[in-house]
N, C-alpha and C positions, 0 to 999 in steps of 0.2 A: 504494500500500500504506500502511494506517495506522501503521507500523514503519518507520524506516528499514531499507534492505536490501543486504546488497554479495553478489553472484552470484561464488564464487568456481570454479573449475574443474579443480579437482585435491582429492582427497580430504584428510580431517582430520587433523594433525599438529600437535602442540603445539608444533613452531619455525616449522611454516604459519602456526600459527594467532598466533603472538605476531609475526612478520614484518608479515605483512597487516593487525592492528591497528595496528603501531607505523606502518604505510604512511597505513592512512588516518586518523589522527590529527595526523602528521604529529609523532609527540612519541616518545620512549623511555617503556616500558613495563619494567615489574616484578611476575612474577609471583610474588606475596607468601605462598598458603598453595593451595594444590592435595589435592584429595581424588578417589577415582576407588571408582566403586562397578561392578560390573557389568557395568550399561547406561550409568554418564554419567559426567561427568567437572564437577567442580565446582575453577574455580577463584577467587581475588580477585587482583585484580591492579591496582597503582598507577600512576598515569599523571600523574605529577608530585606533585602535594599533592592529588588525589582517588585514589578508589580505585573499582571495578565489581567484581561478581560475576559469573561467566560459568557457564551451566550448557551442556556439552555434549550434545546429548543426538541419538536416532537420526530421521530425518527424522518418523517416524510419532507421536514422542511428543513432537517440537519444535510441531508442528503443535497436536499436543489441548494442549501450555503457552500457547500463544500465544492459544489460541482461549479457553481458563481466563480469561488475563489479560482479552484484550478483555471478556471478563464480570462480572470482579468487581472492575475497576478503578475502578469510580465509585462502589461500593460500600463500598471498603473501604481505608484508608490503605496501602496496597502499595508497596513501590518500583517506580518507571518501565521501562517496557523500553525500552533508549535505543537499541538498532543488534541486527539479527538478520546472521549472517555464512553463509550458504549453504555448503556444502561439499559435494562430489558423494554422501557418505555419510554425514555429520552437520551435526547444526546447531549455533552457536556463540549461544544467546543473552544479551544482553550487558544489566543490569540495575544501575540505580545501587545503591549499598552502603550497607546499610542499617546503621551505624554504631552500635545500639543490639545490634545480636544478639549480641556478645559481651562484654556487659553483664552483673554482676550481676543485676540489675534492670530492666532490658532485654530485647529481641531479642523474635522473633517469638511468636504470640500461644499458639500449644504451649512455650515454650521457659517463656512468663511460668507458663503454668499450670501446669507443673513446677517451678519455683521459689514460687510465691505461688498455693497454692492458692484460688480465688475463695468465697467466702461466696453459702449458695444464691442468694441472692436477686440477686448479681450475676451469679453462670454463667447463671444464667435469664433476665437481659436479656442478656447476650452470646449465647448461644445462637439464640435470640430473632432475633436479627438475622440469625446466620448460616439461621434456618428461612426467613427471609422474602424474603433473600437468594434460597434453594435453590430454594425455589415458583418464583419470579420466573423461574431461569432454566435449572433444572432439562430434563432433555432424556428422564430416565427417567419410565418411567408404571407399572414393573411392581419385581416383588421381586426382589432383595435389599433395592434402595438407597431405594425410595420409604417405605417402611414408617417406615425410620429418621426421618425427619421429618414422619411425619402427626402431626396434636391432633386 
């Protein structure tokens, strides 16, 4: 597998889940800010003087993240996905921490364009990228979603 992988065999729990980290890391772990929507569970968590993001999420939509990542990671400056953690009814994917996103002026590249509106001429190269991007690996052929990036 292009991920590391650990096959765990008991379903998802956040003191499973932070046990079986701290196992195979072999370190004490700290989970620093936790948010839960829904469908997923996002946490960050420190692991001495780093820190990872963890998105929990159900196996069907661990899957289409992972399969995202293998696509737009050479594409596009992304944080890593360092370890995916199996659990018989969720997946823990585990992502280095991208240390800009609760920045001023920083974080991710929605977060910049709500704070720092771009000047056309730059949205239109950024854009740009993300169309050439989308051609490249795009898997729709029909509407809604192709429309949005035809020229």
């Amino acid at each position: 597998m292009e991920y590391p992988t650990s096959i765990m065999g008991e379903s998802f729990s956040l003191s499973k889940f932070k046990k079986e980290l701290s196992n195979l890391l072999s370190k004490k772990i700290k989970v620093e800010d936790r948010y839960s929507t829904n469908k997923s569970d996002f946490l960050t968590i420190a692991i001495e003087s780093k820190k990872v993001f963890v998105k929990v999420k159900s196996v069907k939509e661990a899957k289409l993240k992972i399969e995202g990542h293998k696509k737009v990671k050479g594409h596009y400056p992304i944080p890593s996905l360092v370890h995916i953690m199996v659990f018989q009814d969720r997946v823990a994917l585990i992502y280095e921490f991208e240390e800009t996103v609760k920045e001023k002026d920083g974080g991710l590249f929605l977060d910049c364009l709500g704070l720092h509106p771009l000047e056309k001429e730059a949205f239109e190269k950024v854009i740009g990228i993300y169309i050439k991007s989308y051609k490249k690996n795009s898997t729709f052929k029909r509407l809604p979603s192709i429309f949005i990036f035809q020229r």
